[in-house]
C-alpha positions as CSV (number, residue, x, y, z in Angstrom):
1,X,-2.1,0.3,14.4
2,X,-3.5,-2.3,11.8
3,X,-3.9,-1.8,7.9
4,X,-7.0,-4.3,6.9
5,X,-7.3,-4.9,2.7
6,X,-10.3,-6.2,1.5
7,X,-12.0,-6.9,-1.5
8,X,-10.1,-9.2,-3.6
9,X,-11.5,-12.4,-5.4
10,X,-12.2,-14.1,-8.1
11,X,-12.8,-12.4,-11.4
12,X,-12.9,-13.4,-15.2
13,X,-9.8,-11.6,-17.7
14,X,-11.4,-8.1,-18.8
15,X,-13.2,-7.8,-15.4
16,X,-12.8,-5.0,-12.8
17,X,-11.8,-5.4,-8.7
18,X,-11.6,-2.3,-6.3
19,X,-9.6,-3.0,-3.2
20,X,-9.9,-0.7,-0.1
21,X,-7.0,-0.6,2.7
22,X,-8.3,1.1,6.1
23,X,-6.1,2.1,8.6
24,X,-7.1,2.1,12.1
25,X,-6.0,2.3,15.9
26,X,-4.3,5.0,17.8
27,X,-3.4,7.5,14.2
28,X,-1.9,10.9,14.5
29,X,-1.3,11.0,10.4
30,X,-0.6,8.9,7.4
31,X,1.8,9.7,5.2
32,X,2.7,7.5,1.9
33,X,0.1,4.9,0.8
34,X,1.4,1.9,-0.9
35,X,-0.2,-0.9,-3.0
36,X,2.2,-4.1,-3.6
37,X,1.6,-7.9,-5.1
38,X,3.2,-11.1,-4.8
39,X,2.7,-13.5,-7.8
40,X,3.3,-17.5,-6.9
41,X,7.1,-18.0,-6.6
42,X,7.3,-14.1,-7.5
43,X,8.9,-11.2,-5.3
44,X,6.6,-9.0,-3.9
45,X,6.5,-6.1,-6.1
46,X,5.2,-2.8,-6.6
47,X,1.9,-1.7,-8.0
48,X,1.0,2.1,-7.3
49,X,2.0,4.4,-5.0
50,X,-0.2,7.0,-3.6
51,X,1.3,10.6,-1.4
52,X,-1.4,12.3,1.2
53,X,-1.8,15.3,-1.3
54,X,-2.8,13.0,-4.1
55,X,0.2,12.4,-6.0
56,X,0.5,8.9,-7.6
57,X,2.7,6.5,-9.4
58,X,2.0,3.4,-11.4
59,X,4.0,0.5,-12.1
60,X,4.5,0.3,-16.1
61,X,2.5,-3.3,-16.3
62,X,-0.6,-1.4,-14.3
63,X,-0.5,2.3,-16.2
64,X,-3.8,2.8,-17.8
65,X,-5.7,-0.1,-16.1
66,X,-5.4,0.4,-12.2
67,X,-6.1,3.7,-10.1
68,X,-5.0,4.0,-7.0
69,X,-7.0,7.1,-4.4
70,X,-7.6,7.7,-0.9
71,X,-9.6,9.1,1.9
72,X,-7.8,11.3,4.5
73,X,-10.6,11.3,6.7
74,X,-11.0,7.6,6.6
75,X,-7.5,6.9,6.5
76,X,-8.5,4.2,3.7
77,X,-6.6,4.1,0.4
78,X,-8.0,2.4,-2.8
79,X,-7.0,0.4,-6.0
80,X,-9.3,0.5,-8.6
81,X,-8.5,-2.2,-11.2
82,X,-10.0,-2.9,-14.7
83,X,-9.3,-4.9,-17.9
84,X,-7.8,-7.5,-15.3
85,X,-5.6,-10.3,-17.2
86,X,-4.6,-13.5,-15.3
87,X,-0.8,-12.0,-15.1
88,X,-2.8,-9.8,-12.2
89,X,-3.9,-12.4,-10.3
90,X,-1.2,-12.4,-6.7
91,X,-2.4,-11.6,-3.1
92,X,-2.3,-7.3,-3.0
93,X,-0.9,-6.1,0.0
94,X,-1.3,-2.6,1.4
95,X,1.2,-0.4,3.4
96,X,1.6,2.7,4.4
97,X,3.8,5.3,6.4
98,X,1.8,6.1,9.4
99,X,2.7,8.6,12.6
100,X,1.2,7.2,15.7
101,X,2.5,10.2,17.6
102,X,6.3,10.1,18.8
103,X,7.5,7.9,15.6
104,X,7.0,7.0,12.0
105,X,6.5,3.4,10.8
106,X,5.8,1.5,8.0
107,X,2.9,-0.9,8.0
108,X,1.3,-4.0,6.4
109,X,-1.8,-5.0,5.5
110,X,-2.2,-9.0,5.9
111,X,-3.0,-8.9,1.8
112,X,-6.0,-10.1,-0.3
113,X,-6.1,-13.0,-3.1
114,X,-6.9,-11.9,-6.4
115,X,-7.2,-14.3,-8.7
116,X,-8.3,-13.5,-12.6
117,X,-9.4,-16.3,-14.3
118,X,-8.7,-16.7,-18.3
């Protein structure tokens, strides 16, 4: 099982990034969907949290300016963000709770830069 992020980059403060993490290889379900960060000489924290029927949480610095959604028949989750500020700017990783059929297990995306210029 691998969970691929893509689309980070570079973007100006104010501008908008969507990220997209797929999940793919040998999948019976996936549970919990997970968006994290890392800052430079940060801990990795928290950023939303998504559950497969839809439920979702924010972290406080994110409420209002990020969305996070997903596909169950793509196994892909999604974090929408807007009115970026250079505070956002970390490599996003992904991760999710995914049942391969025997077992549960929590994966990791490799993570994408984002970097929000001021």
């Amino acid at each position: 099982v691998q969970l691929q992020a893509s689309g980070g980059g570079l973007v100006q403060a104010g501008g908008s990034l969507r990220l997209s993490c797929a999940a793919a290889g040998n999948i019976v379900s996936v549970n919990g969907m997970n968006w994290y960060r890392q800052a430079p000489g940060k801990q990795r924290e928290v950023v939303a949290r998504i559950s497969r029927s839809g439920s979702d949480v924010y972290a406080d610095s994110v409420k209002g300016r990020f969305t996070i959604s997903r596909d169950n028949a793509k196994n892909t989750a999604y974090l929408q963000m807007s009115t970026l500020n250079p505070e956002d700017t970390a490599v996003y990783y992904c991760n999710a709770d995914i049942y391969t059929g025997g077992r549960w297990g929590d994966y990791w995306g490799q993570g994408t830069l984002v970097t929000v210029s001021s």
